[in-house]
N, C-alpha and C positions, 0 to 999 in steps of 0.2 A: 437359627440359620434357615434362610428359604429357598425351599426347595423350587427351582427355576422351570425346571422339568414339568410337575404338576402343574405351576403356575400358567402355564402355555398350551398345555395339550389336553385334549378331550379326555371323558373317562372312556376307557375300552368300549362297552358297551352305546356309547350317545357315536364312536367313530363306528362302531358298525352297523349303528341304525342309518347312518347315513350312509353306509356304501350300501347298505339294501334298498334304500329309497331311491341313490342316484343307477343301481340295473336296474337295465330296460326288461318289462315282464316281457317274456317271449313265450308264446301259446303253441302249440301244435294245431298246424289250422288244415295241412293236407297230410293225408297218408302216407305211406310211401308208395303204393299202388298208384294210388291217384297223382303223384307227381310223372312215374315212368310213363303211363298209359297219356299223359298232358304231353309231356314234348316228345313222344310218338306220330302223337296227332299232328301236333306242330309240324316236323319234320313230312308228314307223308301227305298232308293237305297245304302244305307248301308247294311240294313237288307235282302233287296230282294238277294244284291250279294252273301251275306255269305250263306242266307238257299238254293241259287241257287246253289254254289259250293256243301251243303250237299245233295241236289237230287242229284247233276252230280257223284256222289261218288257210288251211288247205281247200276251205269253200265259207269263207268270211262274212256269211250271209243266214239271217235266221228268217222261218218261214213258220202258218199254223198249216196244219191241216197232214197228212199224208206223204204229199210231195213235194220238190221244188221244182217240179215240170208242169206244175196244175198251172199257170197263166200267173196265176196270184204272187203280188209284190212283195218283195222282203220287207218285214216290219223294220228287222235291222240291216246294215249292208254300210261295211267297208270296203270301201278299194279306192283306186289310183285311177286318174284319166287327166288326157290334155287339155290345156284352157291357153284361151288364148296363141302367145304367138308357137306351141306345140310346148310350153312350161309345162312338166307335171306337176297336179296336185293330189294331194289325199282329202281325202272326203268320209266323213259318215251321213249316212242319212236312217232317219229315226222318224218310225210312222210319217215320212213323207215329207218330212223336211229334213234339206239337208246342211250342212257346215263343214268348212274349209277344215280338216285336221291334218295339214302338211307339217310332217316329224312326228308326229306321236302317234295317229291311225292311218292306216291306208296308205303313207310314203313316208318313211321313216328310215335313217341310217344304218348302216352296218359295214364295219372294216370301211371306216368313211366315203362306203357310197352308197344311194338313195335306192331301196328295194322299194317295190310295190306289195307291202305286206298287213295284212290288218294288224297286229301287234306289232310292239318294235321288238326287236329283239332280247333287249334287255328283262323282258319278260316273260322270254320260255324257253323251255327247255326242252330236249339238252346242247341243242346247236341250231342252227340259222335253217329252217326252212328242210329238216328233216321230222317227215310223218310216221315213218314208220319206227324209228328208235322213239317218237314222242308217244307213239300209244303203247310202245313196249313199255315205257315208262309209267307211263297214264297207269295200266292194265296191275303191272305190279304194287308199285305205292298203294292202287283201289284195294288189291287184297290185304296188304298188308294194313289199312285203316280200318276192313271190313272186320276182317279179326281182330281187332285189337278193339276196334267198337263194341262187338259181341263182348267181349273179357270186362270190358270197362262197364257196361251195364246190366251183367252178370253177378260185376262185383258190388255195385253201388244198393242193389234189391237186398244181395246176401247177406253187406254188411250191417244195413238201415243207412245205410249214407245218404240215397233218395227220402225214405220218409220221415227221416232225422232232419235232415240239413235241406233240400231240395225244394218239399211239395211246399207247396203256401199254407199259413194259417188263417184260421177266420181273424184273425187279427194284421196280419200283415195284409190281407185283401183289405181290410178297412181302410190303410193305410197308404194306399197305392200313389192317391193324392198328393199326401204329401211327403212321399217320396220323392216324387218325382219334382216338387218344388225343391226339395234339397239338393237334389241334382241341379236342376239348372240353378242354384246359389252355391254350387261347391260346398256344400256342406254333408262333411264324411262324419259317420259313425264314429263314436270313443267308446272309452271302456268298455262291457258286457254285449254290448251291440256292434259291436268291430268286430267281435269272434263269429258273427252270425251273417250269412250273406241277405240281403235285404229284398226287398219285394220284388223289385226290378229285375235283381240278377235269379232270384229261382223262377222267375217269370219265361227271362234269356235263355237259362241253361236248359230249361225243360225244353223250350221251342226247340233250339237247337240240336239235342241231342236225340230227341220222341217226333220230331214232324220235319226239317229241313232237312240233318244228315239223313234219315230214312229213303225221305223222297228223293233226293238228289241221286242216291244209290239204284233205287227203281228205274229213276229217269235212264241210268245209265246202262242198267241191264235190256231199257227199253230200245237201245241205239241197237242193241245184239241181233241179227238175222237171226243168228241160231235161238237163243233164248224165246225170239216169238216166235218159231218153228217148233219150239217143244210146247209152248206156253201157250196158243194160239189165241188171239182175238184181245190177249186185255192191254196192248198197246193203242187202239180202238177208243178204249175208255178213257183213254186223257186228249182224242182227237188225233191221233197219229202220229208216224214216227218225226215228221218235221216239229209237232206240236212237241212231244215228247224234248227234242235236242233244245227248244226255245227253255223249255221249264227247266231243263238241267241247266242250262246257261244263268238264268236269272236267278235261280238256289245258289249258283256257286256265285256271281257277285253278291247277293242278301250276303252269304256265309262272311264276306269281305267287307263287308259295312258291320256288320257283327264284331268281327274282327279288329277292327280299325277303333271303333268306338271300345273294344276291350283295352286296347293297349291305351288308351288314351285316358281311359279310367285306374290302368294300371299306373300310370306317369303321375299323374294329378293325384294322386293319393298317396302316393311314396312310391318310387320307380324299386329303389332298392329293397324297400323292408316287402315289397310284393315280390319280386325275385326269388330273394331270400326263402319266403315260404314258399313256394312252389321247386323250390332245389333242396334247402333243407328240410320244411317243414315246418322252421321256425316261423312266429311271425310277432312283428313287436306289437303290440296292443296300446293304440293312442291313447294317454290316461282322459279323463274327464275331464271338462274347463271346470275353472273353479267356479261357484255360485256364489255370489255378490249379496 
């Protein structure tokens, strides 16, 4: 008599080497500190940027030097003015040339009608052409990033997270090359080397976290009356308080192109299974191509 059952079905042991092969290995690639302290940041450098665009709006205009009563031209400078037969336009002009930006800088909508305002509104907060809730804003978000920055590399020294996972090896410096040709061919890490962030990104994460947020924080302490009344004279040292608002300005777009180019590494390499690890923790591990 044949047994039909045997005849058709795997042995126990060959079905469950195959449901081990078909789960996905999933690694612990972030903490759990390092996830809270990540969409903290997220959250409070969100918010700092947008109500920081609605201060910049209330004098739309970047200078070097001290002041903006020294004679000297804005390098940068949004606003509105009439052309022609009394049509408003928006305008930027940049080191001395300028360009039409009607809708998007310098005249741009709201409650569909055309303000005269360097940002549109769409990106700031927390309402259309209020300064003073925007730096109440500003002011809190900054502390609550400044402390939560402190904790986050507090944590990363204590843990070894930095000199684990962070600083560069004499080997990855070797490597920088062709790194970065993988990058421009879309070619992401598998197996062993998926778990490990690559040349580029401790390159990134150090800039950012040891020399941009720092300074941008300085810059902003630098806008302070008070601050240089305690502090006296080292606002001086970057060229003065207008120099000082230019450099804070320019740190927080770099932070935005920083930014922009993360998520966009986060997309192209798996939107979800990067998610994933930065909420769970988990992270799937691309196996290796096969060798031919």
């Amino acid at each position: 008599m044949i047994d039909h059952a045997s005849s058709t079905m795997a042995p126990p042991s060959t079905a469950a080497a195959a449901v081990m092969v078909e789960r996905p290995k999933l690694y612990l690639r972030h903490a759990l500190p390092v996830r809270i302290m990540h969409w903290i940041n997220v959250v409070a450098l969100t918010l700092m940027f947008m109500s920081g665009l609605q201060i910049f709006n209330a004098h739309p205009a970047l200078y070097w030097g001290d002041s903006s009563y020294s004679g000297r031209r804005a390098w940068l400078e949004i606003g509105a003015k009439e052309k022609g037969e009394g049509n408003p336009v928006g305008y930027t002009r940049f080191l001395g040339h300028e360009f039409t930006t009607t809708g998007v800088l310098g005249l741009s909508t709201d409650d569909n009608r055309m303000y005269a305002q360097g940002f549109p509104s769409w990106l700031t907060v927390p309402s259309h052409q209020w300064l003073s809730m925007a730096r109440a804003w500003h002011f809190f978000f900054a502390w609550v990033f400044l402390v939560n920055g402190l904790c986050y590399v507090l944590y990363v020294i204590v843990s070894r997270h930095l000199a684990r996972d962070l600083l560069p090896t004499r080997t990855d410096i070797r490597g920088i090359g062709a790194s970065i040709v993988d990058h421009l061919r879309f070619r992401h890490p598998t197996g062993e080397a998926a778990k490990r962030y690559n040349v580029l990104q401790k390159f990134a994460y150090l800039t950012v976290t040891f020399v941009l947020l720092p300074l941008i924080i300085l810059m902003g302490f630098g806008m302070s009356p008070r601050l240089d009344t305690v502090f006296h004279g080292w606002v001086d040292w970057f060229g003065g308080r207008q120099s000082v608002r230019s450099i804070h300005f320019i740190v927080a777009w770099t932070l935005v192109a920083f930014v922009l180019i993360h998520v966009f590494e986060v997309i192209v390499t798996g939107l979800w299974n990067n998610l994933r690890s930065m909420i769970t923790g988990r992270y799937h591990v691309p196996a290796d191509a096969p060798h031919e």
